[in-house]
C-alpha positions as CSV (number, residue, x, y, z in Angstrom):
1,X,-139.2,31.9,-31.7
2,X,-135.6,31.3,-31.1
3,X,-133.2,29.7,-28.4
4,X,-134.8,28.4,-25.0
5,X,-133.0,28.5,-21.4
6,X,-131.5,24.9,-22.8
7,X,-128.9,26.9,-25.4
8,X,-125.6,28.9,-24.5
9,X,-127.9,32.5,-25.1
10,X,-130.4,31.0,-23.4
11,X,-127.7,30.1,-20.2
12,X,-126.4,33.5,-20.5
13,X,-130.4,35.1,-19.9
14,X,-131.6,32.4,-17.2
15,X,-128.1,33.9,-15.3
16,X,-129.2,37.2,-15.8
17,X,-132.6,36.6,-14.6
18,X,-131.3,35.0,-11.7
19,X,-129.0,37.4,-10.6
20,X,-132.0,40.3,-10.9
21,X,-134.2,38.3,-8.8
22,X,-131.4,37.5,-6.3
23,X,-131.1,41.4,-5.7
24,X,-134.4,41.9,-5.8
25,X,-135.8,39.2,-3.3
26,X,-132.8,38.8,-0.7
27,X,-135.5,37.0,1.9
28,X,-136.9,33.3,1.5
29,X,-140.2,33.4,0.7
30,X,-142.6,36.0,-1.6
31,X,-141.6,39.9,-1.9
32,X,-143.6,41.7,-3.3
33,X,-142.4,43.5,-6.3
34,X,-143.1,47.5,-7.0
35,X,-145.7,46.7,-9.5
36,X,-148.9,45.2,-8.5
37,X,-149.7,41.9,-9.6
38,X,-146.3,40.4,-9.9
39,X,-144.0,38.8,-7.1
40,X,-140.8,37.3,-6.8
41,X,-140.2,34.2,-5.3
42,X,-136.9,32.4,-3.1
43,X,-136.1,29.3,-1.4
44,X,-132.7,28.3,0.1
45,X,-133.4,25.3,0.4
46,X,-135.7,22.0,-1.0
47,X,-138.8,22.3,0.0
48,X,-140.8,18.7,0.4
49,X,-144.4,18.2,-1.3
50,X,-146.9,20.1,-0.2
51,X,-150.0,21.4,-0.8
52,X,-150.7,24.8,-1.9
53,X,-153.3,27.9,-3.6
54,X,-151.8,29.6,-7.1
55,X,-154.1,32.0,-8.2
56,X,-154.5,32.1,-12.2
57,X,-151.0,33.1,-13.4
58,X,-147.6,32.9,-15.3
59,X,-144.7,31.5,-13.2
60,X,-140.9,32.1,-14.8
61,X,-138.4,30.3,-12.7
62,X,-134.8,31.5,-13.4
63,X,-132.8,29.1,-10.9
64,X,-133.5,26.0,-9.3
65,X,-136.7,24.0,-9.9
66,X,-140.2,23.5,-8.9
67,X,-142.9,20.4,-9.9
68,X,-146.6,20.7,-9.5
69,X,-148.8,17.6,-9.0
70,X,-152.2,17.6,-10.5
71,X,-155.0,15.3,-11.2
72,X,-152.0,12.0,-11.4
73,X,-149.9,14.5,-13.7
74,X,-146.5,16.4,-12.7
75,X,-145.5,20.1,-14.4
76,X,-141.9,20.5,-14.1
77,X,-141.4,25.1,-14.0
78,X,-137.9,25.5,-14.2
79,X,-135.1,27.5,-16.2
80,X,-136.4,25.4,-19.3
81,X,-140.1,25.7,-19.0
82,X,-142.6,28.2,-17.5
83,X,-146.1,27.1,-15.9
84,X,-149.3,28.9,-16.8
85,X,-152.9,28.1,-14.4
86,X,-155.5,29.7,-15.8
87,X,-158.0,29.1,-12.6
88,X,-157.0,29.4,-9.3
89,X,-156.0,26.2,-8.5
90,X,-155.5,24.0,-5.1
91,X,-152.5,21.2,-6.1
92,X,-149.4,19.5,-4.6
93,X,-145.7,21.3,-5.5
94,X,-142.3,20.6,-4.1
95,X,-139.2,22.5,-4.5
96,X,-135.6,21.6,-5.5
97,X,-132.8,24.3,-4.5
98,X,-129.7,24.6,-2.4
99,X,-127.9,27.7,-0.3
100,X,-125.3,27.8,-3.3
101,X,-128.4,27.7,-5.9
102,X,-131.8,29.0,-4.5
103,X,-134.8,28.5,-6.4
104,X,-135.4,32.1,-7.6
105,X,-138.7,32.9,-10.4
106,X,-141.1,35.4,-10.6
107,X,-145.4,35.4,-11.0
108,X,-147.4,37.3,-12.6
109,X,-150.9,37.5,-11.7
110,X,-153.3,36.9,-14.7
111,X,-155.7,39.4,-15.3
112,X,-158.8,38.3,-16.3
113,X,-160.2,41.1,-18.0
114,X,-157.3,42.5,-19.5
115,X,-155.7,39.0,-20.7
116,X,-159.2,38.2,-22.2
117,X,-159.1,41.3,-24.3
118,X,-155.9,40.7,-25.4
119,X,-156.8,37.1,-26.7
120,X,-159.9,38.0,-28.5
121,X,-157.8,40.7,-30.4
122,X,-155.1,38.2,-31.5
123,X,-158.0,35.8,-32.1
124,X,-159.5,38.1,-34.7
125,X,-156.1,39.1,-35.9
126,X,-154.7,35.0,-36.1
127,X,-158.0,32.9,-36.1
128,X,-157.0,29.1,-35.4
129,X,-158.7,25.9,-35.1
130,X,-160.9,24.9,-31.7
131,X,-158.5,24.5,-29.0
132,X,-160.0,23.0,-25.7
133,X,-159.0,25.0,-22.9
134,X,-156.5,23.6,-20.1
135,X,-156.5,24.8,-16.4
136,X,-153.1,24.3,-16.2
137,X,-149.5,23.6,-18.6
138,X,-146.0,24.0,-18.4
139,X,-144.5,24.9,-21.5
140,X,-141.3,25.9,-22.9
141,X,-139.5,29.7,-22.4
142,X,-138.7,30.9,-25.5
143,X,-136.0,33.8,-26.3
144,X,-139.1,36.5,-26.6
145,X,-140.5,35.7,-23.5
146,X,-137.2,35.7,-21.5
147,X,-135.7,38.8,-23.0
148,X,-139.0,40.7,-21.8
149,X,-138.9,38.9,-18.3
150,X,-135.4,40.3,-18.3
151,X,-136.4,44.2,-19.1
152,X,-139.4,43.4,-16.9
153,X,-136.8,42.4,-13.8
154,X,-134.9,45.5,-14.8
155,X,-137.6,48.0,-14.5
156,X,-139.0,46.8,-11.3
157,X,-135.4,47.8,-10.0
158,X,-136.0,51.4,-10.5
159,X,-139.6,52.8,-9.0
160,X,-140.1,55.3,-11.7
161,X,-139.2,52.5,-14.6
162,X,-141.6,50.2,-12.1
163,X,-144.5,52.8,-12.7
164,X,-144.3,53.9,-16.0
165,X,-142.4,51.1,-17.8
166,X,-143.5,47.3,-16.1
167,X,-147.3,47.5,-16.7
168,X,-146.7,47.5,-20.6
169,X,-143.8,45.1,-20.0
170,X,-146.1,42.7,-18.0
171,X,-149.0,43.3,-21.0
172,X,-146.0,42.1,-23.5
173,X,-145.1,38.8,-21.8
174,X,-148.8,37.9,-21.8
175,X,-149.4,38.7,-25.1
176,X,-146.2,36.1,-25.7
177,X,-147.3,33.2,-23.7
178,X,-151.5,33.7,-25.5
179,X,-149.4,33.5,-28.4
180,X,-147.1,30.4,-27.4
181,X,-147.1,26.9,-28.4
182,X,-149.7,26.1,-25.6
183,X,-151.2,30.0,-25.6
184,X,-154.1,28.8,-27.4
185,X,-155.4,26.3,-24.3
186,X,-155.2,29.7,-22.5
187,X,-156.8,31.9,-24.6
188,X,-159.7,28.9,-25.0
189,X,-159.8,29.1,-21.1
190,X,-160.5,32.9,-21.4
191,X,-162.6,33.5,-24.4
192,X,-164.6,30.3,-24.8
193,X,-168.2,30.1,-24.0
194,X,-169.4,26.5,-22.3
195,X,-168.7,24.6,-19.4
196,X,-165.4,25.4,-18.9
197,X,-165.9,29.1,-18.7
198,X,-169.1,28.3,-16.1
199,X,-166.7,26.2,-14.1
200,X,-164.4,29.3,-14.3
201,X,-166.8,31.6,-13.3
202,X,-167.8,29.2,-10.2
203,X,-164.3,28.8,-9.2
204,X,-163.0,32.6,-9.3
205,X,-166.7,33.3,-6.8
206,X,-165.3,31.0,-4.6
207,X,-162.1,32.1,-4.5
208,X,-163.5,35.6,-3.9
209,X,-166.0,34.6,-1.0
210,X,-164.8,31.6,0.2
211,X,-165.6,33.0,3.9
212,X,-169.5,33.4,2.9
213,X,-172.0,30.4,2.8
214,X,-171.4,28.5,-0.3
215,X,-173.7,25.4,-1.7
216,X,-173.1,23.8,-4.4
217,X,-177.0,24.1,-5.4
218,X,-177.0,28.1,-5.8
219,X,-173.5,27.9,-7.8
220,X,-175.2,25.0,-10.1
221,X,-177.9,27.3,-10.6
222,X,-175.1,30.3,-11.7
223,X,-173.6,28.0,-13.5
224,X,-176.7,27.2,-15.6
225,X,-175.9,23.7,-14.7
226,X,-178.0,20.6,-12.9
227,X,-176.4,19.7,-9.6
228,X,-175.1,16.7,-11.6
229,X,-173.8,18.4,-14.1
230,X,-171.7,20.8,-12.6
231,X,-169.9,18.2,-10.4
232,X,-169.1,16.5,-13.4
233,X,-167.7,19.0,-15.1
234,X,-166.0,21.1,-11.7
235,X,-163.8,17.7,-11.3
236,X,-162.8,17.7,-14.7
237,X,-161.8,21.1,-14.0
238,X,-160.5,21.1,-11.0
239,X,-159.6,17.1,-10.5
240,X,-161.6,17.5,-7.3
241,X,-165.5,18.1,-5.9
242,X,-167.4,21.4,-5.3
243,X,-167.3,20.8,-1.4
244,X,-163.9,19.6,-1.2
245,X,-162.7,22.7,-3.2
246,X,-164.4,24.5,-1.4
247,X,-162.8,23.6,2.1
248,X,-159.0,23.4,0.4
249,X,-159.5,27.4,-0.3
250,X,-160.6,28.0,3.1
251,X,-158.1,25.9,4.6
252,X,-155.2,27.4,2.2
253,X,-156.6,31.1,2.9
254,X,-156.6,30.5,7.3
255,X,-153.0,29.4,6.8
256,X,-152.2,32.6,4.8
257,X,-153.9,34.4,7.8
258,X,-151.9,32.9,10.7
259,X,-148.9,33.4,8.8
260,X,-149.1,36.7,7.1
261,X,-151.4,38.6,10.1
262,X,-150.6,36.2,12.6
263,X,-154.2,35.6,13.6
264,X,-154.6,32.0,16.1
265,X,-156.1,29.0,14.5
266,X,-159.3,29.9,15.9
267,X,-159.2,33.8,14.6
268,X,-158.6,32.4,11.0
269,X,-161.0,29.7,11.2
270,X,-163.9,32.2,12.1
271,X,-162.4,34.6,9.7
272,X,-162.4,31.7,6.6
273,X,-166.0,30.7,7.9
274,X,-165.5,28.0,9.9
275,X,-168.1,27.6,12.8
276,X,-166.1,24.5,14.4
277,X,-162.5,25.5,15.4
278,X,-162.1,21.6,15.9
279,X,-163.8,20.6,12.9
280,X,-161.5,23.4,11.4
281,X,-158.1,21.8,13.3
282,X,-158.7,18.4,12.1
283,X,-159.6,19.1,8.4
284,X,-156.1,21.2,8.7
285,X,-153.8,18.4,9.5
286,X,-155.8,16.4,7.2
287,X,-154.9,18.5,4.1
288,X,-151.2,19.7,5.6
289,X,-150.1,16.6,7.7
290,X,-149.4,19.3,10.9
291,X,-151.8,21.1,13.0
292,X,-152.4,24.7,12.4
293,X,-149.4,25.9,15.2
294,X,-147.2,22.9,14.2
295,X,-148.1,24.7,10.5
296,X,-147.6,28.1,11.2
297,X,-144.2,27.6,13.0
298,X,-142.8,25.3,10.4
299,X,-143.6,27.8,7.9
300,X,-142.3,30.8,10.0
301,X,-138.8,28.6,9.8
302,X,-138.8,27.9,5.9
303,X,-140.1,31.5,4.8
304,X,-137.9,33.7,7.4
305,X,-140.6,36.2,8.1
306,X,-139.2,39.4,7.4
307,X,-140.8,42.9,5.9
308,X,-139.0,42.0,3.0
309,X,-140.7,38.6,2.5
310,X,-144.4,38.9,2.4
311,X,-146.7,36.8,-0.1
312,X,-148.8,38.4,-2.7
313,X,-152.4,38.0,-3.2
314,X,-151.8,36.7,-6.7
315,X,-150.0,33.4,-5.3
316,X,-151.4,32.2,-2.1
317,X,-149.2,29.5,-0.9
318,X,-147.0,29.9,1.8
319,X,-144.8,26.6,1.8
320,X,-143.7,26.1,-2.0
């Protein structure tokens, strides 16, 4: 596979990387790049733990470095290691950079369809043993995988290149991570039959009508599951319960909404399917330790809210 970030080459492409995003992303925050599905990312500054929303997808951090907290485990993504999720995801990050050495990566939004096709092609191609599938890992970058985040970077600096040149780019550093030294928990996650791909089902119908009625009965009975059942197996997902997922993607998509359209607290509330705007205010603070304006300001100060810094449907979190 060759050198990682860790080796003089692999030094000499992290700086490259870096320098790319830096003149792509100038603003704290998420830009959204010229090709749909992947965004850059920037902090200034450390950034304390915090909750937040990733969507399913490959982060590649260049500079600086971030930790996730899930189920009691941490996932260091940094110039060393890259962190896949392949479900959309509610879990704790914080953020380690400085004015001198911002934390500067890149996501890219998984596809489901597309990725799926592409592991049940090297599948047939590579057959390997049973993997069981993981909903989230941090793994190392290899020389592959940061010479085509490179070329990616590169492209997206140049519209035409963005159009014509990314998507196939974007397809190629997918293809390397399925085909990693972790790829096959992800490729499991996609392609595999069972309860994980029922839980993964459940959770992308959340996250895509999280403000309709949801009960945990009628996606059970989706799920082809008992009600039992499919808590059992949702927390061993998702290290959490239907109901209390549930209320973290509502809660995570009204902060997106005051921030991004600058709706009130009780515009987003109604708008994630809250009836109670003080039911909605206290479950807030509860999950984010402020109250939606003490939220919304404090977020408005770490992000910078320009044009130029606007977060991307594929990674909904607006404080990491």
């Amino acid at each position: 596979m060759g050198s990682n970030f860790s080796t003089p080459k692999g030094l000499l492409r992290a700086a490259r990387m870096a320098e790319l995003i830096d003149q792509l992303a100038p603003a704290e925050g998420y830009t959204r790049s010229a090709l749909e599905g992947v965004t850059l990312m920037r902090s200034n500054r450390s950034l304390p733990r915090t909750p937040a929303l990733y969507e399913p997808s490959i982060v590649i951090v260049a500079q600086g470095r971030k930790r996730g907290f899930h189920g009691g485990n941490a996932y260091v993504y940094d110039a060393q290691q890259y962190l896949v999720l392949s479900v959309p995801l509610p879990f704790d990050i914080e953020t380690e950079a400085t004015p001198q050495e911002p934390m500067l990566g890149v996501a890219l939004r998984i596809d489901q369809s597309a990725t799926a096709e592409l592991a049940l092609a090297s599948d047939e191609i590579e057959p390997e043993q049973v993997i069981a599938p993981q909903t989230l890992f941090a793994t190392a970058v290899d020389e592959r995988i940061g010479d085509a985040t490179i070329r990616l970077l590169e492209a997206l600096a140049h519209p035409t290149d963005a159009r014509i040149l990314a998507p196939g780019i974007v397809r190629e550093i997918t293809y390397r991570v399925l085909m990693g030294n972790q790829g096959g928990s992800l490729r499991a996650a996609l392609t595999q039959g069972g309860h994980f791909a029922r839980i993964g089902k459940a959770l992308r119908r959340i996250h895509d009508h999280f403000d309709e009625a949801l009960d945990v009965a009628t996606l059970a009975r989706d799920a082809n599951m008992s009600v039992p059942a499919f808590h059992l197996h949702f927390k061993a997902v998702t290290q959490t319960s239907p109901l209390q997922y549930i209320k973290a993607m509502r809660l995570h998509q009204a902060r997106l909404l005051m921030i991004r359209n600058g709706l009130s607290a009780a515009s987003a509330s109604e708008r994630v399917g809250y009836e109670s705007s003080s039911q909605f205010s206290r479950e807030f603070k509860r999950l984010f330790g402020r109250s939606p304006l003490e939220e919304a300001r404090y977020l408005k100060d770490v992000l910078s809210v320009s044009p130029q810094a606007v977060v991307a449907s594929q990674q909904r979190t607006l404080s990491s």
